[in-house]
ROLUM-325846 format. One record per residue (C-alpha): residue number from 1; x, y, z. Coordinates in steps of 0.02 Angstrom, whole numbers, plus 50000, padded with zeros to 5 digits. Layout:
N
SEGU     k       x       y       z
SEGU   NUM       X       Y       Z
...
//
This chain:
92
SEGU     k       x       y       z
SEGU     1   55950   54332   53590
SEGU     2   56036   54345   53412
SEGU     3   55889   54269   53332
SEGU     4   55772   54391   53423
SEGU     5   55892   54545   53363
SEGU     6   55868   54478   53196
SEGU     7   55665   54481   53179
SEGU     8   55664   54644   53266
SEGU     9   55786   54719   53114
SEGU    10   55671   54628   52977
SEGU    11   55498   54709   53068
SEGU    12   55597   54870   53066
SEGU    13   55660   54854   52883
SEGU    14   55509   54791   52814
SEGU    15   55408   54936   52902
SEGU    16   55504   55072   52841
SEGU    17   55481   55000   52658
SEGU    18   55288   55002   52669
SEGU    19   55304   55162   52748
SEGU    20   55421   55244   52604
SEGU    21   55286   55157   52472
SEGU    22   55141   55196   52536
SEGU    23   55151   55346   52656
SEGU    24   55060   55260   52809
SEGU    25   55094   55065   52887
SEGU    26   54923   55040   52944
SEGU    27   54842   54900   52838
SEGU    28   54680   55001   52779
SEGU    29   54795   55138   52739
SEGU    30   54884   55049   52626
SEGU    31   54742   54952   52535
SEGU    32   54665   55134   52515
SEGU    33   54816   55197   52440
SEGU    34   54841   55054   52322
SEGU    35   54672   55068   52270
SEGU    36   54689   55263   52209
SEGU    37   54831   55183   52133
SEGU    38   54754   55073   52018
SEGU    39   54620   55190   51983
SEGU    40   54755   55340   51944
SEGU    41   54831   55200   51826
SEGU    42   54686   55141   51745
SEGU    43   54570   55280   51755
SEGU    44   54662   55413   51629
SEGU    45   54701   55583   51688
SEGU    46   54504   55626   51752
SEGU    47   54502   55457   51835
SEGU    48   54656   55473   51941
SEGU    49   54620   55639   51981
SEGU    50   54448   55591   52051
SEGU    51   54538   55428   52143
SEGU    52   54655   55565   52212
SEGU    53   54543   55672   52303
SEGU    54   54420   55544   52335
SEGU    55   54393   55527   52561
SEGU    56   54446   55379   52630
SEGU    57   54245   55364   52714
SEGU    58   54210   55339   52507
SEGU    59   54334   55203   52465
SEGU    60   54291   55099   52646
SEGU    61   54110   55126   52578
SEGU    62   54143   55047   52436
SEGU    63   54261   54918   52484
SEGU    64   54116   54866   52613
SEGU    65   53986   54860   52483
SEGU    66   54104   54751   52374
SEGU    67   54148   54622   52525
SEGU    68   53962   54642   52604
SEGU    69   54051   54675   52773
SEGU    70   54150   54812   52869
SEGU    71   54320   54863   52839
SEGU    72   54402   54809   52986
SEGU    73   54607   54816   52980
SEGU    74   54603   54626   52991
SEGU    75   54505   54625   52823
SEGU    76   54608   54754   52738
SEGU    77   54772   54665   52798
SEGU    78   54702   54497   52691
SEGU    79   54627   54607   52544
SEGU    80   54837   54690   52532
SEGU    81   54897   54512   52552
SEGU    82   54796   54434   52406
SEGU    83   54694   54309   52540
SEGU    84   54545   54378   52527
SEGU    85   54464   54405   52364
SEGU    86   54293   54483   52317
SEGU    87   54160   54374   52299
SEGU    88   54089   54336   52146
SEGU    89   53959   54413   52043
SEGU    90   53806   54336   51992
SEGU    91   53738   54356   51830
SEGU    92   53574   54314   51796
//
């Protein structure tokens, strides 16, 4: 019963962390959010202001076109967890 008091706490705890960082604890939520993150970082002024007010429908698009598959939760939960990676390019 202790031990089962315990994980509950950590869920709860570790929850409310990704939900003061990133505003939302759903898994595609996140990924979105770090994404217009990297792009507000990288991007200069114009490009975080374009990653800003950029739909989510945009950034699944492209996060489907980069995995060549849907954006399921399950995907974006291993894409915010580092375990899945994009595949690699080509070149010719």
């Amino acid at each position: 019963m202790r031990l089962l008091q315990l994980l509950i706490i950590l869920v709860v705890i570790t929850a409310g962390a990704v939900y003061f960082n990133y505003g939302t604890i759903e898994p595609c939520g996140v990924m979105r959010e770090q994404i217009r993150r990297d792009a507000a970082r990288h991007g200069g002024d114009f490009g975080g202001f374009v990653a800003s007010v950029m739909p989510d429908s945009v950034i699944n698009s492209m996060v489907a076109a980069q995995y060549d598959r849907p954006v399921t939760p399950y995907l974006c939960l291993k894409i915010a967890t580092g375990i899945e990676r994009p595949p690699e390019i080509k070149r010719q």
